[in-house]
N, C-alpha and C positions, 0 to 999 in steps of 0.2 A: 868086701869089694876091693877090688887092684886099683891099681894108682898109679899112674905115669913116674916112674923115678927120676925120669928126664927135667920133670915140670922145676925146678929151681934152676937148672943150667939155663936151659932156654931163657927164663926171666933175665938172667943174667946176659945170655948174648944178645936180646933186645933192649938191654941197656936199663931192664925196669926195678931193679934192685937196689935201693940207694943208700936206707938205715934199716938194720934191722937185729934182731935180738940173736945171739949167743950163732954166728952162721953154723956151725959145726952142729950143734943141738936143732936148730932147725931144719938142716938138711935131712939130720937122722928123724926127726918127729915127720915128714914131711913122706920120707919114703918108709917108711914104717908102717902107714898106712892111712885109710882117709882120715883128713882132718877135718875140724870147721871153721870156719873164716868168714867175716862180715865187713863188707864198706856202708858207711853211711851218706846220707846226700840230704841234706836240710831241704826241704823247699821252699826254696827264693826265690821261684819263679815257677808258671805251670808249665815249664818246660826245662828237661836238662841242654845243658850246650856243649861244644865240644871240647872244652875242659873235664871236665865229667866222662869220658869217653875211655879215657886209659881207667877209671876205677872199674867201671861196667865191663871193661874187657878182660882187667885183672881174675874180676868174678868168672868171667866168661871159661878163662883159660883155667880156674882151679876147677869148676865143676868139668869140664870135658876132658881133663884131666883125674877123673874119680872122685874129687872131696868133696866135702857140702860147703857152699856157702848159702849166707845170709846177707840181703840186700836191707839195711835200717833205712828207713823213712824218716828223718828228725821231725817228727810234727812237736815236739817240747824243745829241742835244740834249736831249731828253725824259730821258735819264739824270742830267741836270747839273743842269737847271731855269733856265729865264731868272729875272733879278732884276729886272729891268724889271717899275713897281710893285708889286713887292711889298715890306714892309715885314720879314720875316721867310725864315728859310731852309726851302724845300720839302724836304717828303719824298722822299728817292731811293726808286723804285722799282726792283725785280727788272727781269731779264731775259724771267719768264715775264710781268709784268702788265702790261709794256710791251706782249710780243706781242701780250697780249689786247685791250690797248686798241687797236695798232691794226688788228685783226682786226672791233673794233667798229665803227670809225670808216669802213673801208674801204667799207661801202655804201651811209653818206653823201653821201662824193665821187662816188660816180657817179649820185649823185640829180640832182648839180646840175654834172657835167661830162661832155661826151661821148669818151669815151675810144676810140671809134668812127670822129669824123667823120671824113667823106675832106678830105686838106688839109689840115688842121689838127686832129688829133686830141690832146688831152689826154693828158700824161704823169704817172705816178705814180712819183717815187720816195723813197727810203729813207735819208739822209742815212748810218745805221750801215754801209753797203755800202763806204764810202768809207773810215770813217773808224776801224772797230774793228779794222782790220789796221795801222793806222800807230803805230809805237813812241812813244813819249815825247819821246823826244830826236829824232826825226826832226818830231815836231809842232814843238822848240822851235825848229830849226834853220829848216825848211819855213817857219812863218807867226809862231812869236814874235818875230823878228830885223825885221819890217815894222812891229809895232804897237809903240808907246810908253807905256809903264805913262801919261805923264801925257796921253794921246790916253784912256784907258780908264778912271783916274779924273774924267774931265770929265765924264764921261756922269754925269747929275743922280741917277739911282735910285743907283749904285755909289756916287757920295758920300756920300746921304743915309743908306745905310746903313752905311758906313764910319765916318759922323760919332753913328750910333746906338750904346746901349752894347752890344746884342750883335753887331755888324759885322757881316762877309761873308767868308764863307768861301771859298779860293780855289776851290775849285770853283767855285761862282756866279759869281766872277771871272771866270773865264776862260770862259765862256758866250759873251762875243761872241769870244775867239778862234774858238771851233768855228762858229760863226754867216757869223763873217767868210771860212772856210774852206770852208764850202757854198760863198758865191758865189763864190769864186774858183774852184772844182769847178767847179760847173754850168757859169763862165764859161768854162774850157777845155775841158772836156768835152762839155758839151752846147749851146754857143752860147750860151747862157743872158745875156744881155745887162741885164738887169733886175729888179729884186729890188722885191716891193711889201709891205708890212706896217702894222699898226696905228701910230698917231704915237707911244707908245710906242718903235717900234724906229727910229724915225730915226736915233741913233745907231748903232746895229750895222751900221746899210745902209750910213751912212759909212763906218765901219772897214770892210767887205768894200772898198767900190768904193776904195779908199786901197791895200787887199791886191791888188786886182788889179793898179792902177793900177804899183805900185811891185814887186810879181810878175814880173808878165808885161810890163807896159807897156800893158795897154788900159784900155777906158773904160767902163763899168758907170754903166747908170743906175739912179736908186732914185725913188722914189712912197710918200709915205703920206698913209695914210687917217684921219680921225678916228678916235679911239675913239666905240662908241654908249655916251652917256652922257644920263643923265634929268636934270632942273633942278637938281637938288641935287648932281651932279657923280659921284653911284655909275654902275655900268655897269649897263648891262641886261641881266646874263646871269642876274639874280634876280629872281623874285618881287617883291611887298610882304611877301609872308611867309615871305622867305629863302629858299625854294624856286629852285633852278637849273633855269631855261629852258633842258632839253636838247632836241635835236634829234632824239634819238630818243623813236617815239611808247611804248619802256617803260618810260620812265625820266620822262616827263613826256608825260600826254596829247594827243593832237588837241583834244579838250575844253578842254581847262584851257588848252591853246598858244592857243585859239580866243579864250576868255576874257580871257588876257591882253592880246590887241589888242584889244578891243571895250572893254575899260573903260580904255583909252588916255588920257591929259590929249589934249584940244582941241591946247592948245600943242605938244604934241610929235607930233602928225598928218603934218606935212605932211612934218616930216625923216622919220619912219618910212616914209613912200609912198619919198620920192626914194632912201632908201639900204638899205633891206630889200625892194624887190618892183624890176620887171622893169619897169614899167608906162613909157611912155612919157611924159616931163614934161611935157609940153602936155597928157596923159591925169589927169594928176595936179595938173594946175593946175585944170583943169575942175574935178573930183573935189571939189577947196578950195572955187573958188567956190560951187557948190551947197550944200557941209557951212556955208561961213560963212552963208550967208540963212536957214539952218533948223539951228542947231546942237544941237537938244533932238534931231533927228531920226538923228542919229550915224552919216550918209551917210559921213562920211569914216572912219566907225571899223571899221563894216561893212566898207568894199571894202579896207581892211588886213587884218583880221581874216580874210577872204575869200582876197584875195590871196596870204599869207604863210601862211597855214594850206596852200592848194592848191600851193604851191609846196614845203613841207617835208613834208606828210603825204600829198600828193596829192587830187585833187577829190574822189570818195570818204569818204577821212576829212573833209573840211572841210564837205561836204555833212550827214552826219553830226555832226558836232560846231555846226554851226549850226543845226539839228532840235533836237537836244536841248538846245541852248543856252536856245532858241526857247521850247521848252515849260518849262524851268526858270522862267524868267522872264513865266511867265503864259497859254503859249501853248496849244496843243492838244498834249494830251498822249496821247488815244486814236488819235491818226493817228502815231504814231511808228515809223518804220520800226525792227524789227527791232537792225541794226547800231546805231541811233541811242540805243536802249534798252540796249542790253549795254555799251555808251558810260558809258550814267549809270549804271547800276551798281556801275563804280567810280567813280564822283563823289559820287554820293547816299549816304543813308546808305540800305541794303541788306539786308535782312534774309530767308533761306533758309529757309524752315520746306517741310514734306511736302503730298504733294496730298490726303493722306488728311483734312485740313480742310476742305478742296470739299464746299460742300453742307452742311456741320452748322452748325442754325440756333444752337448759342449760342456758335461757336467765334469768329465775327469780335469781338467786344468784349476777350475775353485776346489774341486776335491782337494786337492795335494797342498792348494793353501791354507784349505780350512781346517785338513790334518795339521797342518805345523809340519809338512813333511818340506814343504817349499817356503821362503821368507813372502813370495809374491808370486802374484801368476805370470807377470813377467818373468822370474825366475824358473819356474816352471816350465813355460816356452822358450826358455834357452836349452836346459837342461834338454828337453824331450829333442829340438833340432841337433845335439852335439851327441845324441846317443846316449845321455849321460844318466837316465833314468830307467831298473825297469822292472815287470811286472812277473812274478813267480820267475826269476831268472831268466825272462828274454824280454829283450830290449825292446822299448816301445815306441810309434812315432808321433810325431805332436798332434794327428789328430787320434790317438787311440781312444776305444769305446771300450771302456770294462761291461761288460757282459755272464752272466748268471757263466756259462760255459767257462769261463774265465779263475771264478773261483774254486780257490782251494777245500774239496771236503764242503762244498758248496756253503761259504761262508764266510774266508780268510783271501785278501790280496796282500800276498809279501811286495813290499814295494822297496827297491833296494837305489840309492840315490851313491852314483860315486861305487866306491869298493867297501866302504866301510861302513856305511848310514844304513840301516835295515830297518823298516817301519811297517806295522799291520793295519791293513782296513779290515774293519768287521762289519761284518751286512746283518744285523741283528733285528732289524726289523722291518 
């Protein structure tokens, strides 16, 4: 099978190349023909987030590029917890919420690999398959007798937290044994020749390709990636308002996922094109030039927000979530599709009252209070005599009667107070 020879430059002008083993030898192993390559992902949650999103597209970009990758599942790693930055020691989870999480995770991966394709098809496996049957002393013998405690405290996160006053605990220590012990696995077992991970784990890829090297005697390559990180050096798998950017849409909206790349910094535009979407970099250069001559017009935030949304929640939801985005922010709110309104419902604030208020002329005025849309109904019959309130985008007057005719999708009143205040009644029953 052929192979993109392109596939290391491009990494390189998306800026996703950071350490990596012998470049020259890798370039040549790389166009030489397919290789195999594996990212791992613990489960610490039953959802990846979008931290996680440059690994999965790393994957993405080797197989449609020709080579096989392999997707590991840490169900034994995920028991230990890596210490790589973190400052503190992780909660060990069970057995059972391990499963669960990766029972979440599982329909992610195949959002964005093809475990199908002919030629190269994507593999999933399980790192615990390997390794919950090997004894204690058969692990010291097998892979501690290779590594050297002072190969293990070099690694900067084990220091920093060996040098902190609550240390690290040998479990956490020993993290990159099991880590080092994947790749020498996959490398006997499955051909597994290359190991890719955030720059965080450059050290562990060491230590593996060191285990193999002095194991068996071969040669293991490794590749890392940046971490995505915002100006001020946190990662992006949060909010502004602490909120985790998961990947799945119940755990964190299409909406709100939409939102988050649209109100994007300028400066942080054009890394998000090159290492979160698909899009070809001469696609993506364009894209800049046009966002930089009209930057009020937020060309380049849209086809992010666009892009990255269609690609995790699919065009559907993105469609959706940029309707309602749309109308949040001033747009036409009586032409809302359906999907697009049940969207804002959980965004907006929401309020459920009976249909049996249809039609009674002095029920809309305590409506609006008993939503929390108005402080009072006094305030309400100000607002409604100054214009200041109105009903699917046309203004109402203070004695208006909402009426079955009235709702949206017979169901939904967009009530919009001001320019900026947007509120739903639902007639649910």
């Amino acid at each position: 099978m052929s192979v993109d020879p392109e596939l290391l430059d491009d990494l390189r002008a998306r800026g996703l190349v950071q350490d990596s083993t012998d470049p020259a030898e890798l370039a040549d192993r790389m166009a030489a023909g397919p290789i195999k390559a594996y990212v791992g992902f613990d489960p610490t949650a039953d959802s990846l987030h979008v931290g996680n999103l440059v690994g999965l597209l790393m994957l993405r970009r080797f197989q449609d590029a020709g080579h096989h990758v392999i997707v590991l599942a840490g169900g034994a790693t995920g028991m230990v917890g890596d210490p790589s930055g973190k400052s503190s020691e992780r909660s060990l989870q069970s057995d059972d919420q391990l499963a669960e999480n990766i029972a979440g995770i599982l329909p992610q991966l195949r959002q964005f690999l093809d475990f199908e394709r002919p030629g190269n098809p994507a593999t999933l496996l399980d790192n615990r398959a390997w390794t919950v049957g090997m004894s204690y002393l058969d692990f010291l013998r097998d892979i501690g007798k290779y590594v050297t405690v002072n190969q293990m405290t070099a690694k900067d996160s084990v220091r920093s937290r060996m040098e902190s006053s609550d240390g690290i605990s040998y479990t956490e220590f020993s993290y990159m044994l099991l880590q080092a012990h994947d790749f020498a696995w996959l490398y006997e077992q499955e051909g597994c020749h290359m190991q890719m991970g955030g720059s965080d784990q450059w050290g562990n890829i060491v230590t593996g390709i060191d285990l193999i090297r002095k194991k068996v005697g071969g040669q293991g390559l490794g590749l890392t990636f940046p971490l995505l990180t915002k100006p001020d050096g946190t990662k992006y798998g949060k909010t502004a308002g602490g909120d985790t950017i998961w990947l799945s849409a119940a755990k964190f909206s299409p909406y709100a996922f939409y939102q988050t790349w649209i109100n994007a910094e300028d400066g942080e535009i054009e890394k998000l094109l090159l290492r979160l979407t698909l899009l070809p970099v001469e696609e993506i250069r364009a894209t800049m030039a046009e966002h930089n001559e009209a930057p009020h017009k937020r060309v380049a935030q849209t086809r992010l927000a666009v892009e990255l949304t269609s690609l995790v929640h699919g065009a559907d939801a993105m469609a959706g979530a940029r309707e309602a985005s749309a109308a949040v922010f001033g747009g036409s709110v009586a032409h809302l599709s359906e999907d697009a309104l049940e969207m804002l419902s959980s965004e907006l604030p929401t309020f459920s009252t009976s249909r049996d208020v249809l039609g009674q002329e002095a029920a809309f005025v305590p409506l609006l209070t008993e939503a929390g849309i108005t402080a009072s109904n006094s305030e309400a019959n100000r607002l409604l005599k100054q214009n200041g309130l109105s009903v699917n985008d046309v203004k109402v007057p203070v004695d208006h009667v909402i009426a079955t005719a009235d709702l949206l999708h017979g169901r939904y009143a967009a009530i919009r107070k001001g320019k900026k205040h947007l509120s739903l009644l639902r007639f649910d029953h």
